[in-house]
Gaussian input, Z-matrix of N, CA and C with variables (Angstrom, degrees):
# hf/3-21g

backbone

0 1
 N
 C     1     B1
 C     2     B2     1     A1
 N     3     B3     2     A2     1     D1
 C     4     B4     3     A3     2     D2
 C     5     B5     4     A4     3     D3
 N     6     B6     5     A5     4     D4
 C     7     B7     6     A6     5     D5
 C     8     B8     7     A7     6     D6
 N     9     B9     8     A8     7     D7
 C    10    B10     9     A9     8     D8
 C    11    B11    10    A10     9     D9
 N    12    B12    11    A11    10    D10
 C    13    B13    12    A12    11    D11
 C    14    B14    13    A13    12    D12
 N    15    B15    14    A14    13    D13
 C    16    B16    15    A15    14    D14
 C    17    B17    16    A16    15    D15
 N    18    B18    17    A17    16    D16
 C    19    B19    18    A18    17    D17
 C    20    B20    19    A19    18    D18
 N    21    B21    20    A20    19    D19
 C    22    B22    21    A21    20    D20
 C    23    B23    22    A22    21    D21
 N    24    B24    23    A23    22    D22
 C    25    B25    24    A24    23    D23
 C    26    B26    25    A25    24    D24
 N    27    B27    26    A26    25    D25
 C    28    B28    27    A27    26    D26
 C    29    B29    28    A28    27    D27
 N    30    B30    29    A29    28    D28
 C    31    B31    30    A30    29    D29
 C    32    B32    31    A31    30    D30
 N    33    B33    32    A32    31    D31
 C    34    B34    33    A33    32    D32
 C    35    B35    34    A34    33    D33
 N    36    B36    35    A35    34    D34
 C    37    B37    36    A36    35    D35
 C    38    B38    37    A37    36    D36
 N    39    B39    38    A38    37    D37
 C    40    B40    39    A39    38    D38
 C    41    B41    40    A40    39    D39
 N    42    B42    41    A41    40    D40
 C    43    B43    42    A42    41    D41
 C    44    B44    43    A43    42    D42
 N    45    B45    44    A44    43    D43
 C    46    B46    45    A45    44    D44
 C    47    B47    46    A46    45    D45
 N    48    B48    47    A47    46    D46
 C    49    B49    48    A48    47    D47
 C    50    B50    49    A49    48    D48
 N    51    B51    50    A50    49    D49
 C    52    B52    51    A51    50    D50
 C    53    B53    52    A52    51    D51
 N    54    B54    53    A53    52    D52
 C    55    B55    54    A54    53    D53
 C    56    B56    55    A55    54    D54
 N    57    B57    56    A56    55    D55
 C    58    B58    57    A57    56    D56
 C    59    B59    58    A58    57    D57
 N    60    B60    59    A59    58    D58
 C    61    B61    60    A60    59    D59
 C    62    B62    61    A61    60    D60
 N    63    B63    62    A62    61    D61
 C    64    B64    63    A63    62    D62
 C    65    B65    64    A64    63    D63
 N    66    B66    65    A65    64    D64
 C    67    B67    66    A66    65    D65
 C    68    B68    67    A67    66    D66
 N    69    B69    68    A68    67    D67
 C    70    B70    69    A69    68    D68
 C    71    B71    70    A70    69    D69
 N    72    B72    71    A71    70    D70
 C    73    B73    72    A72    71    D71
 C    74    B74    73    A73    72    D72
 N    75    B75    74    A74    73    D73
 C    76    B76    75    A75    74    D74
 C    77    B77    76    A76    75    D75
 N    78    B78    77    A77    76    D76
 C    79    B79    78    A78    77    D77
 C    80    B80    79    A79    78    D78
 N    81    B81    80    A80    79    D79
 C    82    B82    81    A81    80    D80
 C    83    B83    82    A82    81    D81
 N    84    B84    83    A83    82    D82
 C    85    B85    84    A84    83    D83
 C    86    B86    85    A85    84    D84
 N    87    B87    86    A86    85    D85
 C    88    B88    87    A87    86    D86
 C    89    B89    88    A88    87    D87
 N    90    B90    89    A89    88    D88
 C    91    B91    90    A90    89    D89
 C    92    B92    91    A91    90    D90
 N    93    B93    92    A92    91    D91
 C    94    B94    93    A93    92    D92
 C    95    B95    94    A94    93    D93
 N    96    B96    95    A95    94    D94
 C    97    B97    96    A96    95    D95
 C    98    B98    97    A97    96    D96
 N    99    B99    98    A98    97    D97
 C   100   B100    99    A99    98    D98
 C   101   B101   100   A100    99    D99
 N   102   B102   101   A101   100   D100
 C   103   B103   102   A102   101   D101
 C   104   B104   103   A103   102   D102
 N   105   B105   104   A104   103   D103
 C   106   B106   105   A105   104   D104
 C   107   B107   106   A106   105   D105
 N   108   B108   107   A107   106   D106
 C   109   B109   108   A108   107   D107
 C   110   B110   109   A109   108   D108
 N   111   B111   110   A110   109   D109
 C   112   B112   111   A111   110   D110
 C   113   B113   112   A112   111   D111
 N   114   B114   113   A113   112   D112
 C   115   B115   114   A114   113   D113
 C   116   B116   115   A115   114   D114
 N   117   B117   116   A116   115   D115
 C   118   B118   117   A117   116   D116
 C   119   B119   118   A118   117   D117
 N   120   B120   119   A119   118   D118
 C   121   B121   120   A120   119   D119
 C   122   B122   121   A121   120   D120
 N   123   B123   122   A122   121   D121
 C   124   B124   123   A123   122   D122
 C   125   B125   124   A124   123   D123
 N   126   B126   125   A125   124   D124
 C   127   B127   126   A126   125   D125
 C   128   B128   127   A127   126   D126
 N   129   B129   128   A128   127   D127
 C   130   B130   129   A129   128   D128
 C   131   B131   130   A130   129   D129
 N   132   B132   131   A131   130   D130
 C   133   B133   132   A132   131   D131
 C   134   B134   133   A133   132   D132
 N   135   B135   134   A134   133   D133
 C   136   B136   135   A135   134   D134
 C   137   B137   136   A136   135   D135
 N   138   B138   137   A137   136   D136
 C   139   B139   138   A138   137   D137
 C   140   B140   139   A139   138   D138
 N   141   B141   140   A140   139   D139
 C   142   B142   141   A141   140   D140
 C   143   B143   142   A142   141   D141
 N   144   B144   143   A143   142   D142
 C   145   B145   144   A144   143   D143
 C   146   B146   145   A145   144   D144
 N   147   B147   146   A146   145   D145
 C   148   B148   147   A147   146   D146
 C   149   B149   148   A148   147   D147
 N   150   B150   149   A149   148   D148
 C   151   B151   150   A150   149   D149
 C   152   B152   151   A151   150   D150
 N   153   B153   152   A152   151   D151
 C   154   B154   153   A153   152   D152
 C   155   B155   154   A154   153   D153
 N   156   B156   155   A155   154   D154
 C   157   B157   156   A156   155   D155
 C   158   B158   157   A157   156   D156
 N   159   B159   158   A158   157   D157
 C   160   B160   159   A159   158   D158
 C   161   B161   160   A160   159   D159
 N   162   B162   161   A161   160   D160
 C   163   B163   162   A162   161   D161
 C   164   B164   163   A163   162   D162
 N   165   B165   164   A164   163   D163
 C   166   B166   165   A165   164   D164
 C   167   B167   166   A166   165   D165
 N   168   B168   167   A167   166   D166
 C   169   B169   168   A168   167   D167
 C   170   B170   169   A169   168   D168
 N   171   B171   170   A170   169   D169
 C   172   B172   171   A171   170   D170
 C   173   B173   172   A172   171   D171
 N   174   B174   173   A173   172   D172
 C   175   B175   174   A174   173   D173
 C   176   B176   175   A175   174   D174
 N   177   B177   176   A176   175   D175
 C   178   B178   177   A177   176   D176
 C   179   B179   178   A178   177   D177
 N   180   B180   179   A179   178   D178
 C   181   B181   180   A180   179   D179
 C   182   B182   181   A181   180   D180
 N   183   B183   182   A182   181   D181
 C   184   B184   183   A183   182   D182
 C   185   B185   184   A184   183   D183
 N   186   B186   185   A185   184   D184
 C   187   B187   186   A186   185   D185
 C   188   B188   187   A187   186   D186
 N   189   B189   188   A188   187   D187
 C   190   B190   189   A189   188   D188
 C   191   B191   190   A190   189   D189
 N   192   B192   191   A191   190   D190
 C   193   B193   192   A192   191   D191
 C   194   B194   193   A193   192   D192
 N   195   B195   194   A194   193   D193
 C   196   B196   195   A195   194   D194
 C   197   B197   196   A196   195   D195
 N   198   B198   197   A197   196   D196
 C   199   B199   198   A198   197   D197
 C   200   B200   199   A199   198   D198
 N   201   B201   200   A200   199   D199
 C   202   B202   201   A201   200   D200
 C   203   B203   202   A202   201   D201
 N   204   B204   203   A203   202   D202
 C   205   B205   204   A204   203   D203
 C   206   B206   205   A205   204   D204
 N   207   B207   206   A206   205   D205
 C   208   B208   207   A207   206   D206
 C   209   B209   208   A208   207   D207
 N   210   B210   209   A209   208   D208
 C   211   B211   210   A210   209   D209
 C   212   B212   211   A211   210   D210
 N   213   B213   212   A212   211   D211
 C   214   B214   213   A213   212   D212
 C   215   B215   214   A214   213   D213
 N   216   B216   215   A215   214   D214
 C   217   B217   216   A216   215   D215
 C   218   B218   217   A217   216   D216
 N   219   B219   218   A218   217   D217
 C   220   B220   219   A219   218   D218
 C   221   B221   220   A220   219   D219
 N   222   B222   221   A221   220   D220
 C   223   B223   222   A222   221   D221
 C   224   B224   223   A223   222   D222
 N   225   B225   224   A224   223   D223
 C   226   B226   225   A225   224   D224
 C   227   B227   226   A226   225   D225
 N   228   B228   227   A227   226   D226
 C   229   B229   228   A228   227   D227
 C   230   B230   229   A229   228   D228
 N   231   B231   230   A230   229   D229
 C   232   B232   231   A231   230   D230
 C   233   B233   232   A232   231   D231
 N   234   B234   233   A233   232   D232
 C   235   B235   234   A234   233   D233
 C   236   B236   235   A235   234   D234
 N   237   B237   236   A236   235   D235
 C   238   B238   237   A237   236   D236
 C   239   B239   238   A238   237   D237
 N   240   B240   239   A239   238   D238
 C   241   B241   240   A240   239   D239
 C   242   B242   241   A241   240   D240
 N   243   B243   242   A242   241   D241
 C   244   B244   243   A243   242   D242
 C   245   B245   244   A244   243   D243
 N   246   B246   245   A245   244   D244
 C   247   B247   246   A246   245   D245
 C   248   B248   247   A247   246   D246
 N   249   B249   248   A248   247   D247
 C   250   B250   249   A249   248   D248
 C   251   B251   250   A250   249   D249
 N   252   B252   251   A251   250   D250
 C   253   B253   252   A252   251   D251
 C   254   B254   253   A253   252   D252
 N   255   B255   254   A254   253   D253
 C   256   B256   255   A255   254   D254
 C   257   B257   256   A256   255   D255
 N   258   B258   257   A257   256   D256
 C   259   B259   258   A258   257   D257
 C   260   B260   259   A259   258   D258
 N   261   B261   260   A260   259   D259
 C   262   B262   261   A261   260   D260
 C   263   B263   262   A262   261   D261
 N   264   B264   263   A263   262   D262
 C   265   B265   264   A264   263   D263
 C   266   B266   265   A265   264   D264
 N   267   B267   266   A266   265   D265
 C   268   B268   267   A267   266   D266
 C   269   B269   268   A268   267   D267
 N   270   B270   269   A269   268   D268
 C   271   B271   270   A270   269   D269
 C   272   B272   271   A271   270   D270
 N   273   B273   272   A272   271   D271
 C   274   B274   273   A273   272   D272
 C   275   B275   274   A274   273   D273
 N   276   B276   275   A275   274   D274
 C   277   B277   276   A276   275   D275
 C   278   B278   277   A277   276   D276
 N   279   B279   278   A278   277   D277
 C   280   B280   279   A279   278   D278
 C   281   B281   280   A280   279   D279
 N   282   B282   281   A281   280   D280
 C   283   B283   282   A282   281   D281
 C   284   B284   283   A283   282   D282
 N   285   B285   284   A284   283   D283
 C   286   B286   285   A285   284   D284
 C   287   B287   286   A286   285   D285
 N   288   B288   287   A287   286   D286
 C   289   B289   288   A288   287   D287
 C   290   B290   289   A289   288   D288

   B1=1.4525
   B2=1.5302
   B3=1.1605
   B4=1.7276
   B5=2.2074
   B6=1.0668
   B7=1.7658
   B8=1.2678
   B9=1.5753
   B10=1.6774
   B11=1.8158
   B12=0.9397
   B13=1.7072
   B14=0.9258
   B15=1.5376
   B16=1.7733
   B17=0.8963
   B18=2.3058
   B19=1.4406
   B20=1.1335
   B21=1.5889
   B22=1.1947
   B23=1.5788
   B24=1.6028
   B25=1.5735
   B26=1.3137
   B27=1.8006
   B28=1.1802
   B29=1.7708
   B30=1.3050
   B31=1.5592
   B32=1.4749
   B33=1.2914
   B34=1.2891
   B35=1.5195
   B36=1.3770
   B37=1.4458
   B38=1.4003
   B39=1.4645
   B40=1.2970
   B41=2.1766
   B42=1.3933
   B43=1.2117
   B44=1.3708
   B45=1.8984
   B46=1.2152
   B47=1.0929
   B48=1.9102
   B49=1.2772
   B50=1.6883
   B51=0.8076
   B52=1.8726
   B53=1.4421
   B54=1.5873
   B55=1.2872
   B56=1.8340
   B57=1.3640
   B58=1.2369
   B59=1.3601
   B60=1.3383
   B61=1.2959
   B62=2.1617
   B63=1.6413
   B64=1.6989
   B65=1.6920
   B66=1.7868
   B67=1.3969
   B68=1.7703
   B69=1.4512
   B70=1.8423
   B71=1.5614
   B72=1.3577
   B73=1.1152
   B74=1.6661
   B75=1.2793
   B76=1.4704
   B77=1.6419
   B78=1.6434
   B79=1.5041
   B80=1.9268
   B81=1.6440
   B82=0.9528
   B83=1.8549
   B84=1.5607
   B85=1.2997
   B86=2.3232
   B87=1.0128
   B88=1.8135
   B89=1.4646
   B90=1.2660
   B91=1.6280
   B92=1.4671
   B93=0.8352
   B94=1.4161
   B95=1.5497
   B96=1.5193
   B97=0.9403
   B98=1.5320
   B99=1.4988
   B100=1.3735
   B101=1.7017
   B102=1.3261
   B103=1.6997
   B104=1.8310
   B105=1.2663
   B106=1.3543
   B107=1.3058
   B108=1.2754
   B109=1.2237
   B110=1.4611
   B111=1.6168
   B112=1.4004
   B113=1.8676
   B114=0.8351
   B115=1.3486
   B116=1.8733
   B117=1.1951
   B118=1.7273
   B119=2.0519
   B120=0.8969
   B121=1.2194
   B122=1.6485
   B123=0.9681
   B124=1.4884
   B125=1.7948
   B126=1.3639
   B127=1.2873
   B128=1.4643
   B129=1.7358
   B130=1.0078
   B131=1.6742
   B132=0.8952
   B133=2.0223
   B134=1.3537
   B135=1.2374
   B136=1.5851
   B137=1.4314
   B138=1.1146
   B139=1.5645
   B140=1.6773
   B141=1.6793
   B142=1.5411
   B143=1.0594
   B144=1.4634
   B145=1.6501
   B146=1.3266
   B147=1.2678
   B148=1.8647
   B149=1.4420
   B150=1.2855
   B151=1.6689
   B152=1.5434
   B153=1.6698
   B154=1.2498
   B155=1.3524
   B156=0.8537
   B157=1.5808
   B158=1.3161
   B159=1.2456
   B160=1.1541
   B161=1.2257
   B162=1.0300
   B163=1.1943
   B164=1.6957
   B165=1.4275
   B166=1.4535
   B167=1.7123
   B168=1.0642
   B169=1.3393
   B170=1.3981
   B171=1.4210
   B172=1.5749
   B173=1.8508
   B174=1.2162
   B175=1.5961
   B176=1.5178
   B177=1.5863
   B178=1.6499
   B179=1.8867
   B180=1.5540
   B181=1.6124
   B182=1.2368
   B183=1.4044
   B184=1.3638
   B185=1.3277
   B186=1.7341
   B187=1.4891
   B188=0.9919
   B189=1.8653
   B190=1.2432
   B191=1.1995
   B192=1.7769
   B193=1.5128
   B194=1.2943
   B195=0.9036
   B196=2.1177
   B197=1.9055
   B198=1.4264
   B199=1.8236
   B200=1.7605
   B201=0.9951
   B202=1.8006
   B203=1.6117
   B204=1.7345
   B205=1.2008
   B206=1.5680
   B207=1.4664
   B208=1.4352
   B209=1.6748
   B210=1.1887
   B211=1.7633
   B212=1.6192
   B213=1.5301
   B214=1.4630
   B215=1.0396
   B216=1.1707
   B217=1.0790
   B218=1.6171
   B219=1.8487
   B220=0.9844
   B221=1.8034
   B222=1.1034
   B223=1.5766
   B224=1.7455
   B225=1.6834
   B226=1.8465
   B227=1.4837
   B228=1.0431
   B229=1.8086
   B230=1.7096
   B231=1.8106
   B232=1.9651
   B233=1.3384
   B234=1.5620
   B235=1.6348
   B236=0.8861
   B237=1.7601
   B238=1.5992
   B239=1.3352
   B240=1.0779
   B241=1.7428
   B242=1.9317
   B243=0.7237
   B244=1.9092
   B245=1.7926
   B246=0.8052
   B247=1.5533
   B248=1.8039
   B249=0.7888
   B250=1.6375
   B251=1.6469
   B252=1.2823
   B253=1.9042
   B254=1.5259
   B255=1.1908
   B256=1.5400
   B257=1.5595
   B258=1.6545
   B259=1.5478
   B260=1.5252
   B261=1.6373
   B262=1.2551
   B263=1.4918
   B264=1.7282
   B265=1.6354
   B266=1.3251
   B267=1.7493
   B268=1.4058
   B269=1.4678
   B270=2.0845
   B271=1.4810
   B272=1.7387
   B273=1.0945
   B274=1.5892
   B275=1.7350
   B276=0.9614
   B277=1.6535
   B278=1.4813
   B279=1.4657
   B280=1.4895
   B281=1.1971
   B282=1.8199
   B283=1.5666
   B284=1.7033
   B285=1.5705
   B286=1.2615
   B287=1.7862
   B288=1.3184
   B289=1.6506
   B290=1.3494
   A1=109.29
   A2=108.82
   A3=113.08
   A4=111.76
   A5=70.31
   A6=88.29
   A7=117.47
   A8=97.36
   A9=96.15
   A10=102.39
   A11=115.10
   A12=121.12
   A13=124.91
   A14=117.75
   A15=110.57
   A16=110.85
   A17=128.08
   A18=121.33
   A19=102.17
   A20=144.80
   A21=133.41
   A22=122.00
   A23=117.46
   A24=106.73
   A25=105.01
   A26=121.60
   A27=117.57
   A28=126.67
   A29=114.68
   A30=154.08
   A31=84.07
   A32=150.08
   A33=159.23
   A34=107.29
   A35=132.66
   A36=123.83
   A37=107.21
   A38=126.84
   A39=100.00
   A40=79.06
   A41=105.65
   A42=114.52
   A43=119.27
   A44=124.53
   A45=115.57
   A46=118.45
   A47=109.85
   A48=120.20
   A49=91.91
   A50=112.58
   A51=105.08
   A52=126.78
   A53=111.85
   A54=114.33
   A55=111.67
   A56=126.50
   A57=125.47
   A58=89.17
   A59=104.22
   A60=120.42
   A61=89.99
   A62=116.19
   A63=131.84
   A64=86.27
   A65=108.48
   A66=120.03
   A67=110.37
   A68=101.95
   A69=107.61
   A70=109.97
   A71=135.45
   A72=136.04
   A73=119.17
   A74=117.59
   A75=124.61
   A76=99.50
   A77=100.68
   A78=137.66
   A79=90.66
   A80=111.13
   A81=92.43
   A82=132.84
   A83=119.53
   A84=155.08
   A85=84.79
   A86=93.52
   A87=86.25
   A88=113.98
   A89=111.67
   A90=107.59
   A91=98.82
   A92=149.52
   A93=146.93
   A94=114.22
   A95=125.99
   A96=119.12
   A97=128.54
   A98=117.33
   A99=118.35
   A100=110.21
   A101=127.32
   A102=127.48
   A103=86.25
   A104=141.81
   A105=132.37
   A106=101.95
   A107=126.59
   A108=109.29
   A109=123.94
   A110=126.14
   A111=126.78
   A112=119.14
   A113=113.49
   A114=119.76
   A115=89.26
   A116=120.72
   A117=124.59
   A118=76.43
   A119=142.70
   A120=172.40
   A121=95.89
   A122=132.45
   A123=134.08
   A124=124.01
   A125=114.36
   A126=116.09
   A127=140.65
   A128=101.14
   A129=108.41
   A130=77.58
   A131=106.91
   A132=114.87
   A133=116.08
   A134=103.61
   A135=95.80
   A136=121.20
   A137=136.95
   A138=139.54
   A139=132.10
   A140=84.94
   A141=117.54
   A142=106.88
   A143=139.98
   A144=114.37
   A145=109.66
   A146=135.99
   A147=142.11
   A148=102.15
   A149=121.72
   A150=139.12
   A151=102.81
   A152=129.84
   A153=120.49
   A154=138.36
   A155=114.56
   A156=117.99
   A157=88.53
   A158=140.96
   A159=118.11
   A160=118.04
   A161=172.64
   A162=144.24
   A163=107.32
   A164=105.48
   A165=118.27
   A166=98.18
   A167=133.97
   A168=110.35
   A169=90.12
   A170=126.88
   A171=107.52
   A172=107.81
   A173=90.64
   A174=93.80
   A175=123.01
   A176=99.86
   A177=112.19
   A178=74.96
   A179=105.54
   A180=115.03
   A181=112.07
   A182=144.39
   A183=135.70
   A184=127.18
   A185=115.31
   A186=120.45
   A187=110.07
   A188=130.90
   A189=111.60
   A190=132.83
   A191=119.34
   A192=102.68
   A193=92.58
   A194=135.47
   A195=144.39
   A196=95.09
   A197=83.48
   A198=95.22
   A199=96.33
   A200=124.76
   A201=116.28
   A202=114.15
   A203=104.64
   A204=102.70
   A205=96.50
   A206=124.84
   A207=144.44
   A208=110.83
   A209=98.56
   A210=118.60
   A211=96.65
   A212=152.44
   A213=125.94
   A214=117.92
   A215=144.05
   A216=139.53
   A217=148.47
   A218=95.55
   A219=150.54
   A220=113.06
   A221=88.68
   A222=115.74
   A223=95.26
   A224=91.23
   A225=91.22
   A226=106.23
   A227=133.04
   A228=141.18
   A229=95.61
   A230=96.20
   A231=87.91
   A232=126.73
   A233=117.69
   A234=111.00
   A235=112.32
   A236=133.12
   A237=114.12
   A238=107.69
   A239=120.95
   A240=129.46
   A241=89.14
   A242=121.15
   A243=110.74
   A244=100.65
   A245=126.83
   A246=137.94
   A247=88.79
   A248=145.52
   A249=162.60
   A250=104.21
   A251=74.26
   A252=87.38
   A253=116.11
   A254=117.28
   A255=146.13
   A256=106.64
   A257=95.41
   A258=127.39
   A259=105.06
   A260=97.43
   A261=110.63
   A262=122.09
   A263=101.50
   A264=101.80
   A265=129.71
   A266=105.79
   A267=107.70
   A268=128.25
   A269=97.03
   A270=135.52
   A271=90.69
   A272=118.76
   A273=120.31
   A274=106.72
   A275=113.98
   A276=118.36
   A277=93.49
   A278=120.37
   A279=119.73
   A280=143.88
   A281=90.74
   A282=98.44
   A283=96.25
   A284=135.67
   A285=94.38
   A286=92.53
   A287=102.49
   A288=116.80
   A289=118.07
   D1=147.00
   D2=176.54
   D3=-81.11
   D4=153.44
   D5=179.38
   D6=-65.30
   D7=-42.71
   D8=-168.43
   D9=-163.69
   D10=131.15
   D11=161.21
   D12=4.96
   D13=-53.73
   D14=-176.33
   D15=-101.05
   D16=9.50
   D17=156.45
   D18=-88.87
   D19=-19.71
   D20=159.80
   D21=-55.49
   D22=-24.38
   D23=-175.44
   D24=-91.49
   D25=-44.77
   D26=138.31
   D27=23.11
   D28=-93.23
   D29=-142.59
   D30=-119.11
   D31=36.75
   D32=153.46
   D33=53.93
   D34=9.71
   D35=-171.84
   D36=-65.62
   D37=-22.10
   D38=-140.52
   D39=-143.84
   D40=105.97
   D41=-167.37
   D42=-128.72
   D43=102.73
   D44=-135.91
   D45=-97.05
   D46=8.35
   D47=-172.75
   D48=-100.01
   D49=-40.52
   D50=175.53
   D51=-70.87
   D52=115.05
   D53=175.96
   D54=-116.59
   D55=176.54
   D56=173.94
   D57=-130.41
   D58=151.63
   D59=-178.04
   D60=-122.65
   D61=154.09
   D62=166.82
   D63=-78.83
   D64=149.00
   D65=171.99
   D66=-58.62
   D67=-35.11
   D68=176.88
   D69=-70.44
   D70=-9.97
   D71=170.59
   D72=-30.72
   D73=168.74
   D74=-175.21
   D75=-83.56
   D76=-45.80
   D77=-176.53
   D78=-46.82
   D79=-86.69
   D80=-162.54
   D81=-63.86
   D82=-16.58
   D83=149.73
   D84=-24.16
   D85=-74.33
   D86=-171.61
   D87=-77.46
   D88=-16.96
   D89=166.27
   D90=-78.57
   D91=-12.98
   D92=178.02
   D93=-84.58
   D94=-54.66
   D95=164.67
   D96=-74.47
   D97=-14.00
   D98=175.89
   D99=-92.34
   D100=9.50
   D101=162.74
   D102=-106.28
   D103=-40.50
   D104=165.08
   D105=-37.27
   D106=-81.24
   D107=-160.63
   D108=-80.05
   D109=-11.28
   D110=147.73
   D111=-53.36
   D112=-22.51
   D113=-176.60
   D114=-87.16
   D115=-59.48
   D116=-161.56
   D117=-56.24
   D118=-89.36
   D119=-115.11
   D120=-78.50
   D121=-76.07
   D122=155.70
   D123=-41.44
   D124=-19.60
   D125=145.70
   D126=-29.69
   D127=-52.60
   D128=-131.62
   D129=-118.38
   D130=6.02
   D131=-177.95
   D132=-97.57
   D133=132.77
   D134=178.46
   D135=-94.18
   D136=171.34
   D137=-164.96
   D138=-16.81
   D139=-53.01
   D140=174.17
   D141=-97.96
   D142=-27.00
   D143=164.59
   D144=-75.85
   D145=-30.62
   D146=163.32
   D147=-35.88
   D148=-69.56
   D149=174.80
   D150=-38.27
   D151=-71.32
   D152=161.68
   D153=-40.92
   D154=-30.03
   D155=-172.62
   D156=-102.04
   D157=-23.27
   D158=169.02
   D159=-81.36
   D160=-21.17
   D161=40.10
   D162=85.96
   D163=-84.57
   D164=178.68
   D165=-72.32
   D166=18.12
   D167=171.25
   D168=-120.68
   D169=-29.93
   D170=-175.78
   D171=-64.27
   D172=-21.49
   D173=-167.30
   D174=-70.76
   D175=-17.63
   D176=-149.28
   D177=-93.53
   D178=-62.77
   D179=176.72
   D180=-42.33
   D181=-34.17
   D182=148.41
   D183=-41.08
   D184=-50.45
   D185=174.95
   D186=-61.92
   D187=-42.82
   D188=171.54
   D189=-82.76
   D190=10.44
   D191=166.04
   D192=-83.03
   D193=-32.06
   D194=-167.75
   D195=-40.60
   D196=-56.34
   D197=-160.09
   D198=-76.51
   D199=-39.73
   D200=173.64
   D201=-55.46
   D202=-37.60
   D203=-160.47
   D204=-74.21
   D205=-43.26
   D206=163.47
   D207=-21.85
   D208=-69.44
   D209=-166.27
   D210=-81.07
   D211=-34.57
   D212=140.68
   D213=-44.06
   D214=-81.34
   D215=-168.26
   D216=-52.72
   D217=-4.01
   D218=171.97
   D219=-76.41
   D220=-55.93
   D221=-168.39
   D222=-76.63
   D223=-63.25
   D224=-169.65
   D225=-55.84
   D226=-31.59
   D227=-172.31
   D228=-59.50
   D229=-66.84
   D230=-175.19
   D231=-67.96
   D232=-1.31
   D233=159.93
   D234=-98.97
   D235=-10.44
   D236=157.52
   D237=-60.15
   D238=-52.54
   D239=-159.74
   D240=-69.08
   D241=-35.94
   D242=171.38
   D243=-74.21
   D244=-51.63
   D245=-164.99
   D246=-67.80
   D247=-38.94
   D248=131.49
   D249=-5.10
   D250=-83.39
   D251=-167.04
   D252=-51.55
   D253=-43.64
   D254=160.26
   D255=-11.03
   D256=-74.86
   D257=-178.67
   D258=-45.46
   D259=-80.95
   D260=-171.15
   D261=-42.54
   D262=-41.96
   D263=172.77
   D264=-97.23
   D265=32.64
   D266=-159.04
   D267=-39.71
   D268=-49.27
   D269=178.52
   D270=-41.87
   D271=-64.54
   D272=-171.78
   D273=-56.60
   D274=-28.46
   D275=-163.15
   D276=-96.00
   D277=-86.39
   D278=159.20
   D279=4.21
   D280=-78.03
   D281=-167.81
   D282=106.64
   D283=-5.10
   D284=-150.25
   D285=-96.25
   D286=-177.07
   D287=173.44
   D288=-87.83

């Protein structure tokens, strides 16, 4: 077992972009219907509209690793900067001398 948090991220245990979702999930419920309807939807396309839209899906899946990678790092910044304030104002939070 690891000691502490950042020997777990370290040693790859602890990885904050990977989640699992249960098959009864809400999560997997819309991954289910959103390859349904990419599959209905790519049907009905011919060679070069398949090629385009594919295309627009690598692109959209790019913006959203952009915007995940954005919104962690986002997130992890304003609980240092709270985890910060904490410290700095312990005496105020505390009480101590």
């Amino acid at each position: 077992m690891y000691r502490s948090i950042l020997e777990a991220m370290y040693y790859g245990s602890v990885r904050p972009n990977s989640r699992t979702y249960s098959e009864d999930s809400l999560f997997a419920e819309l991954e289910q219907l959103k390859k349904r309807n990419y599959d209905d939807l790519t049907a009905t396309l011919n060679d070069s509209e398949k090629e385009t839209f594919e295309k627009y899906c690598d692109a959209q899946e790019e913006l959203e690793s952009i915007t995940r990678f954005d919104l962690f790092t986002y997130a992890l910044k304003f609980g240092i900067l709270l985890m910060s304030k904490i410290f700095v104002g312990r005496r105020e939070v505390c009480g101590d001398d």
